[in-house]
N, C-alpha and C positions, 0 to 999 in steps of 0.2 A: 301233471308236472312231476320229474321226477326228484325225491327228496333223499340227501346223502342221510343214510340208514342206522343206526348206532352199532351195529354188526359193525359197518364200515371203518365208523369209527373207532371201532377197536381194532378194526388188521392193522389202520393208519397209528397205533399207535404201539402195538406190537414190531411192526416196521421199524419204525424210529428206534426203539428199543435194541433190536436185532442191529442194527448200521450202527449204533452205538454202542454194543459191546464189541461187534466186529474192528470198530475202530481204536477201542481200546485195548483189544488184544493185540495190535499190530503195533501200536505203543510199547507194549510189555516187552514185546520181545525186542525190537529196537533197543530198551533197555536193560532185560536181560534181568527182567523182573522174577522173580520165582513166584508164583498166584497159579495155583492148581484149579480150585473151583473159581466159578465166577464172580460170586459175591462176596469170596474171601479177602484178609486184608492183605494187601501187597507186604513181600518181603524183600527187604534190602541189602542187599552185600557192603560191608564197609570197611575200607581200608583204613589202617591207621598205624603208629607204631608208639612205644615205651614213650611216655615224656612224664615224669612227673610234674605238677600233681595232675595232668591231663589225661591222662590212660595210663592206667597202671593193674599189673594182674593181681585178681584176687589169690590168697592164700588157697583156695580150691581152683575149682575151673571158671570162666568167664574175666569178665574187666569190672573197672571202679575207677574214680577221678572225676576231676570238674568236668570235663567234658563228657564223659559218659552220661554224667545225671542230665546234663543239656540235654542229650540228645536223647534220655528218655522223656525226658518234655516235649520235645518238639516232635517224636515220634507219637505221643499220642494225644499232641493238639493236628496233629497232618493226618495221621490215621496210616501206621503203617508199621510194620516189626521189621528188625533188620540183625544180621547177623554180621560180627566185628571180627577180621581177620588180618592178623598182620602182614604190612609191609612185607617182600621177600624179601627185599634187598638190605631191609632198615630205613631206608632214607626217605626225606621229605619230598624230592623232587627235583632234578636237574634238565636241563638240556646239554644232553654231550651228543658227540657222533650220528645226529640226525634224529635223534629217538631222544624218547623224555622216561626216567630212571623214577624209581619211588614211587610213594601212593598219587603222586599224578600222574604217572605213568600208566598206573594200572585204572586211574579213571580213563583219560584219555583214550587206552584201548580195551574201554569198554570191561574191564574183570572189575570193576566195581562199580556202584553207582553213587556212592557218598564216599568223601574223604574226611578221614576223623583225626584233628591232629593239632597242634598250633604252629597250623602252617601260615605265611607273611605273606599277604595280599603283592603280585610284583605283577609291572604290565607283560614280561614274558607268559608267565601262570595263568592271568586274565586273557591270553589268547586261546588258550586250550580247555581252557575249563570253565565254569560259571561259582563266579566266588557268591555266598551268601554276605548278606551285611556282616560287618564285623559283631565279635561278639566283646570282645576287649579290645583294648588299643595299649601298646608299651611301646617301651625306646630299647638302644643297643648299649647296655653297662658293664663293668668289668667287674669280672671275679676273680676275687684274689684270696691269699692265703692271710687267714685274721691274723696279724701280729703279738705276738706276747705284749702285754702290758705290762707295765714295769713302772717302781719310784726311781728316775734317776738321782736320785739324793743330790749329793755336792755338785753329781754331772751338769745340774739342769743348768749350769751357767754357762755351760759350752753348748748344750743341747738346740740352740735358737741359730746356730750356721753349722755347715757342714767341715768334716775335719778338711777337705780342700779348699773352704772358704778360708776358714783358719791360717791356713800357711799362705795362701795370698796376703792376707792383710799382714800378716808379719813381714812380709817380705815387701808389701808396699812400707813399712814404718820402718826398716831399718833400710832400703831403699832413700827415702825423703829426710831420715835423721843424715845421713852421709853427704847427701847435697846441701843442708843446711851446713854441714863444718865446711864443704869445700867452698862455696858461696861465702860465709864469715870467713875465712882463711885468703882467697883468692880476690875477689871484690875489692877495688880498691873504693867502693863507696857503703861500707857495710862499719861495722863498730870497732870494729878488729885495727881498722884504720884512721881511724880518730884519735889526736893528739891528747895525752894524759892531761893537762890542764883545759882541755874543751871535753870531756868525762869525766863528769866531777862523779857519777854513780855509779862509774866501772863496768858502764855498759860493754866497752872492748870486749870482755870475757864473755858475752853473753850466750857467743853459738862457737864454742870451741865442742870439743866429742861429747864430754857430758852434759854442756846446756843444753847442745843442739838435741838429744833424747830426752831431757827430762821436755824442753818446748813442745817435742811429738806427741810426748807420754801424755804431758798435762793438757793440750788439744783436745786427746780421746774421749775425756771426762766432761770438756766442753769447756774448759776451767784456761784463765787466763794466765801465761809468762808473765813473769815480771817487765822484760823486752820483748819487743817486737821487731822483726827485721826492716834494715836502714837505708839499705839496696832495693831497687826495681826489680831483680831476677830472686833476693830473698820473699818480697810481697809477692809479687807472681806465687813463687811457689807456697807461700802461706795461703792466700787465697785458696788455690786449687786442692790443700791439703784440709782447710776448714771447710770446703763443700765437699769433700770427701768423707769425711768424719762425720759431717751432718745426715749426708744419708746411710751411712752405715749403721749408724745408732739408732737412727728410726727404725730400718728392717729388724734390728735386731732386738730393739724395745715390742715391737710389732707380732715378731716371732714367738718373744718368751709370753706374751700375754695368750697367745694363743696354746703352747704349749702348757701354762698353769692353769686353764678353762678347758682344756682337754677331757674329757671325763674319764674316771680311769688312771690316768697314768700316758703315760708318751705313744702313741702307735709309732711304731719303727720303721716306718715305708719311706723306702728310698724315691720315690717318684711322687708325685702328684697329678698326674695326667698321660694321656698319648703319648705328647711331645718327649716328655720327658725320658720315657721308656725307648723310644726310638735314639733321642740324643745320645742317652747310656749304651747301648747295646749289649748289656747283661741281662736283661730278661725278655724273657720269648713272651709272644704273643698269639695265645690260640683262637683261631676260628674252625666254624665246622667246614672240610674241603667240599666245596661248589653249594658252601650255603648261603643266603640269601645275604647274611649277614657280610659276607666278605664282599658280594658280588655288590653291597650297597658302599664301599669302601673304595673298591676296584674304580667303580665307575663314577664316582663323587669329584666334582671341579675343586673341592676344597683342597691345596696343596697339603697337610694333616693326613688327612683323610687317604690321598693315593701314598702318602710316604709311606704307613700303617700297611696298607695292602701289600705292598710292594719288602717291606721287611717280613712280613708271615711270611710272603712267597721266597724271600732270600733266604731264610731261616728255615724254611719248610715246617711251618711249625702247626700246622692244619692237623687234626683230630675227625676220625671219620663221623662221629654225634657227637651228641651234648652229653650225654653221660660220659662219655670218655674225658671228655676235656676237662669235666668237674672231678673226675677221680685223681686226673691229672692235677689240678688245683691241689685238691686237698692231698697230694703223696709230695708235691714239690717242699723243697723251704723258701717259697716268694723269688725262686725264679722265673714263674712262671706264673701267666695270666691269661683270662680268655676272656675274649668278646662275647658277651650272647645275649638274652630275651632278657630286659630287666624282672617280669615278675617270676620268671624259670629260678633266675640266681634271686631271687630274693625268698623263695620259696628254700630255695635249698642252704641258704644262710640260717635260716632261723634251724634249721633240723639237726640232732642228731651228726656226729660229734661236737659241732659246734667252731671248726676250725676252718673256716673261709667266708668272707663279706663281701658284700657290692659296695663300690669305690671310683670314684668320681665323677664326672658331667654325665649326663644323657648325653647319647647323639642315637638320630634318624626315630622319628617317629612312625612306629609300623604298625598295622593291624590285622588281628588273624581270625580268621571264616574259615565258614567249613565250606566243601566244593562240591558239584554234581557233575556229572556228563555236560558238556556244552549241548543245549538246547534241548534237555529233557523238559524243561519245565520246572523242573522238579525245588530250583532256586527259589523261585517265586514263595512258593508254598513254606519255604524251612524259614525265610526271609520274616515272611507273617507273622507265623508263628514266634521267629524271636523278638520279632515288634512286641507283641504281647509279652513275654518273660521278660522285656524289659522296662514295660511300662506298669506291671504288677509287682517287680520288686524281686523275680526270681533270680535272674542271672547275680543279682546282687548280693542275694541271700546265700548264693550257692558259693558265690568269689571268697565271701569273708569263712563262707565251713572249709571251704580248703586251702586257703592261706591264712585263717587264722589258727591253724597249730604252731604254737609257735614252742619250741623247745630249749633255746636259748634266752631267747630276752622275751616272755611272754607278757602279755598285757596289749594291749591297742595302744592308751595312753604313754605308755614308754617307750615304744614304738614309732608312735607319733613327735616324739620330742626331740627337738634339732642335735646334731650332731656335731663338733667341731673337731675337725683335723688336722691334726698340728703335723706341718711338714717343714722339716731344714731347710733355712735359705741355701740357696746353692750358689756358685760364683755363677754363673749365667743370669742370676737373678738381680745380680749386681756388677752386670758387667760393664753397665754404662759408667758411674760412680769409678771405675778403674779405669776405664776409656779418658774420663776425663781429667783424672791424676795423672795419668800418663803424658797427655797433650800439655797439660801444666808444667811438669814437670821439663819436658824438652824445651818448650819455650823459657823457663827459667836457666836454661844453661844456654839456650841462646843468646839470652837478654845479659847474661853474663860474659859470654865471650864479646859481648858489642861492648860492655860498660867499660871490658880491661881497655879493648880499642881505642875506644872513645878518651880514656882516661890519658893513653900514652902519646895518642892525637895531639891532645893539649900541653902537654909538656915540651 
């Protein structure tokens, strides 16, 4: 009988051997792997460009940043060396004119095999490339130019509305003081026309010019006239003058409590949000042009959301990176603002000079991976390996050494401690409150014009 031989056994596994480096050398080159000898470690090409604190050059030759140190982790939990070369273009990645621009571009056709960068997971990019799990997750925040702090001393009692809220309300109280003398005046059912021996307490005089403003005045305080009005179109319009009064005073009890818990001193920011900056149109709004950030703006069902797009692109106010847009920040005086990465802008708040902060909502929750060739494989493996750095505690270790330089406001603890920002009511914020003095108002002159009616009816 014949018996397979142990000779045998070893061409059969020389064989194997041999179909197996053959097959992964046809792998390499597919990926365009540089591996000279055979048993050498694979070398990787990686694209990447400037972002602090993600890639940034060292003071001699090579890079340094949170990302760098990842990916000497994950380079020797994979088993493999790689060499970092920048972006030509600079940019993160677009689709324009049939071709894709930037370090996904050069994945895509193949001149690199890793993408090193914090670039935003989008389902266009998941077409072309193979994203690893995220390594961090952030929203989209504004950076703006830190405001001087300041005591406004005597100011702070105007400092809780704005000076155009200011001159509405003036203008609604001597407005409502004029309708009360014409109402006392004209009304034949008001005090002014009541017989001297049925006003025993001289109410008559009550809403001539100067009752009728000290009645306005002493309202504001909350504080009651000696009179009240006697006519239907005088109540009408006291009514709608004491709910008037009543929410004004709230905003603005509301505002100054918020302005004296302010830390510091007043921040002097004309806006409070989105909205607000588009309503204004005195300050620009910067995004990076064909960045993710805009393109999640552009295509969002939230009416906000496509306004903001749509005034960057009327404004033309697009910046080619993130660096530019921050230098742009900090050279403006708070005309200008940009949308970008919250932990980007919040890295560069805390540094060195010290003259621009992250300022108000989060909006869009992003996540950013690094990328390979589509269907190298090669995902899987960087995937793993950051399973592990993040269940040992490294990714974490590494987040808090490069965003914890903090230059400005150092410590964690202070860091951590709520903020409150004291923003001017503005008339829009009270424009209901005016909406309905208003409606009170014309109704009081109509109720008036009915009561002369009515009045001469009868005679």
């Amino acid at each position: 009988m014949w018996r397979y031989s142990d000779s045998c056994q070893g061409c059969s596994s020389a064989l194997s051997a041999a179909l197996a480096w053959r097959r992964d050398l046809k792998n390499q080159k597919l990926l365009g792997i540089s591996r000279q000898p055979t048993m050498s470690t694979p070398i990787y090409t990686v694209t990447s460009i400037l972002s602090k604190p993600y890639v940034m050059k060292k003071d001699g030759d090579g890079y340094k940043g949170f990302l760098v140190d990842v990916l000497d982790k994950v380079a020797e939990l994979v088993g493999f060396k790689y060499n970092i070369r920048l972006s030509k273009d600079g940019q993160y990645g677009s689709y324009n004119n049939g071709q894709w621009s930037g370090m996904i571009g050069e994945v895509v056709r193949r001149e690199a095999n890793i993408g090193l960068g914090d670039v935003i997971i989008t389902r266009e990019r998941e077409r072309v490339v193979d994203f690893s799990k995220p390594y961090l997750t952030q929203t989209l925040r504004l950076l703006v130019k830190r405001s001087r702090r300041y005591d406004p001393g005597l100011g702070l009692l105007l400092e809780p509305f704005s000076v155009e809220l200011w001159f509405y309300i003036l203008f609604a109280l001597l407005l409502v003081a004029i309708l009360f003398v014409l109402i006392g005046r004209f009304n034949p059912f008001e005090w002014r026309q009541v017989a001297s021996d049925k006003d025993p307490r001289g109410a008559r005089h009550s809403f001539g010019l100067r009752e009728s403003f000290m009645f306005v005045f002493s309202t504001i305080t909350l504080q009651g006239y000696r009179e009240t009005p006697r006519s239907l179109a005088g109540r009408v319009l006291a009514v709608s003058w004491f709910i008037f009064i009543f929410f004004t005073v709230v905003a603005y009890i509301g505002a100054a409590m918020t302005i004296i818990s302010a830390e510091g001193g007043m921040p002097s920011l004309p806006f409070e949000g989105l909205e607000d900056i588009v309503d204004d149109g005195r300050i620009s709004i910067g995004m990076v042009r064909h960045g993710s950030a805009f393109q999640s703006f552009k295509t969002s069902k939230e009416d906000i959301y496509q306004r903001v797009a749509n005034y960057v692109e009327m404004r033309n106010s697009f910046v080619n990176n993130t660096a530019e847009g921050i230098e742009r920040v900090r050279r403006s005086h708070g005309n200008f603002v940009m949308i970008m990465e919250s932990l980007t802008a919040e890295y560069h708040a805390e540094q060195l000079p010290c003259n621009v902060m992250v300022y108000g909502k989060s909006h869009f929750s992003k996540a950013l991976a690094l990328f390979t060739i589509q269907g190298s494989g090669l995902k899987l493996k960087i995937d793993d390996a950051l399973r592990k750095l993040r269940e040992d505690g490294t990714l974490y270790k590494l987040q808090v050494l490069w965003w914890g330089k903090w230059f400005c406001f150092p410590g964690v603890a202070k860091r951590q401690q709520p903020t409150i920002r004291a923003v001017q009511v503005s008339f829009r914020r009270l424009a209901a409150p005016f909406l309905l003095l208003m409606v009170g108002a014309i109704l009081a002159v109509v109720v008036l014009l009915g009561e002369i009616v009515f009045k001469k009816l009868r005679q």
